[in-house]
C-alpha positions as CSV (number, residue, x, y, z in Angstrom):
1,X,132.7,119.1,102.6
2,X,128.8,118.3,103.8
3,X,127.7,117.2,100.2
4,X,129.8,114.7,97.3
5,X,127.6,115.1,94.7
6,X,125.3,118.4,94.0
7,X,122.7,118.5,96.7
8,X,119.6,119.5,93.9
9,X,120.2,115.9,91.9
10,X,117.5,114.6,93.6
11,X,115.0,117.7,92.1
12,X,116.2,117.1,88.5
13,X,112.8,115.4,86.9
14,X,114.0,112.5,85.9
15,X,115.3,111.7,89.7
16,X,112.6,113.2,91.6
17,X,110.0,110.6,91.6
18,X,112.0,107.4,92.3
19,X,110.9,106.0,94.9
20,X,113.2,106.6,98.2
21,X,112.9,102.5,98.8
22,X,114.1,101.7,95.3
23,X,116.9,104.2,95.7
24,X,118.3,102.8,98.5
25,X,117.5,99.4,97.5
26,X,119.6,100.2,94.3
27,X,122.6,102.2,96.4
28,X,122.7,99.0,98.9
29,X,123.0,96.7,95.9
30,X,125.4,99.0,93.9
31,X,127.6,98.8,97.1
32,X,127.7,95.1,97.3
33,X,128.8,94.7,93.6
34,X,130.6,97.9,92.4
35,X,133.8,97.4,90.6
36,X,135.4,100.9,91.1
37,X,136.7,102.3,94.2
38,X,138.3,99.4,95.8
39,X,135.4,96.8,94.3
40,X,132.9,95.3,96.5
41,X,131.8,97.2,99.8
42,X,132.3,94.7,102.9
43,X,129.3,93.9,104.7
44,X,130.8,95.5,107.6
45,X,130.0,98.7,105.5
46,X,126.6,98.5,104.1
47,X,124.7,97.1,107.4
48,X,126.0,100.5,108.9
49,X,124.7,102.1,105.9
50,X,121.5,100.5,105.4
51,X,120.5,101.2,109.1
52,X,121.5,105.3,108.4
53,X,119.5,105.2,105.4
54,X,116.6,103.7,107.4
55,X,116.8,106.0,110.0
56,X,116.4,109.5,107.2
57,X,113.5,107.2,106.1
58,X,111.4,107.3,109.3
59,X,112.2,110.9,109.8
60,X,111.0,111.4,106.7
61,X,108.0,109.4,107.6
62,X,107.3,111.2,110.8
63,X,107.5,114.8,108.9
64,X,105.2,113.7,106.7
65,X,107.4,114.0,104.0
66,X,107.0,112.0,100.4
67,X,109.0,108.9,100.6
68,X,110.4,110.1,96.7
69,X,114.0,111.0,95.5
70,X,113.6,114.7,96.1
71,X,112.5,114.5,99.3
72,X,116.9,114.0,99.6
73,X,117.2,117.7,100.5
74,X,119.3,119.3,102.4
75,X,116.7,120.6,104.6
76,X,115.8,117.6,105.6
77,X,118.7,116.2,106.1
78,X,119.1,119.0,108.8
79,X,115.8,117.9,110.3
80,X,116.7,114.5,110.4
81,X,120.5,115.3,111.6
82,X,118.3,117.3,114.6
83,X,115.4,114.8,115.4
84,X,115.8,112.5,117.9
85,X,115.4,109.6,115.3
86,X,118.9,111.0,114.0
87,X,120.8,110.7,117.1
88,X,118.4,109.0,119.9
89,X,117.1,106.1,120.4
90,X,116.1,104.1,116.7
91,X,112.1,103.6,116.3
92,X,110.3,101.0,114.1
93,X,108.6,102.2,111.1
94,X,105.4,102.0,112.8
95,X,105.7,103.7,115.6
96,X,106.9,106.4,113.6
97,X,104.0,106.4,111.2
98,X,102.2,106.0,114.4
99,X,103.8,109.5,115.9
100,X,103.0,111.5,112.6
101,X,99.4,110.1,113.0
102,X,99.7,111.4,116.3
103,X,101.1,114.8,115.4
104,X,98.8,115.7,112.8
105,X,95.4,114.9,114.6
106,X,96.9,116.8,117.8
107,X,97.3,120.0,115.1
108,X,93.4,119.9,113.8
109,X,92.4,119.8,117.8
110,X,94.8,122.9,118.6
């Protein structure tokens, strides 16, 4: 199964204009000290998931997407899983700020 919890949640409007960094500030921090499903998450667990979750943020950043709940969507997730930010080599934040930059002035010269 591709999605555990319905992949619109994000949309809803009382969801969709959290900020992406508080969400995963607030998912990394739930992780650390839930008390169902096992208890606390190791720290061997969320580094692994912190890095993920950074990684869908700068492919967010370098399609120019809003860096808000509902930009959570299965489409781009599918972008991300497909962009070499997903699977390649990782890139700082900057650089991939820097590559949007570089995309969208390279589309008003064409």
């Amino acid at each position: 199964m591709r999605y555990r919890v319905d992949p619109n949640i994000w949309d809803l409007p009382q969801f969709a204009s959290i900020s992406y960094d508080q969400l995963v500030s607030d998912y990394l921090g739930w992780l650390g000290t839930r008390t169902e499903r096992g208890g606390p998450t190791s720290s061997a667990t969320i580094k692994p998931a912190r890095d993920t979750l950074g990684s869908f943020r700068k492919a967010l950043i370098i399609e120019r997407e809003p860096l808000v709940a509902s930009s959570v969507s299965a489409r781009n997730y599918d972008a991300w899983v497909k962009h070499p930010v997903g699977g390649g080599p990782a890139i700082r934040a900057d650089q991939a700020e820097e590559r949007a930059a570089d995309r969208a002035s390279a589309r008003k010269q064409a």
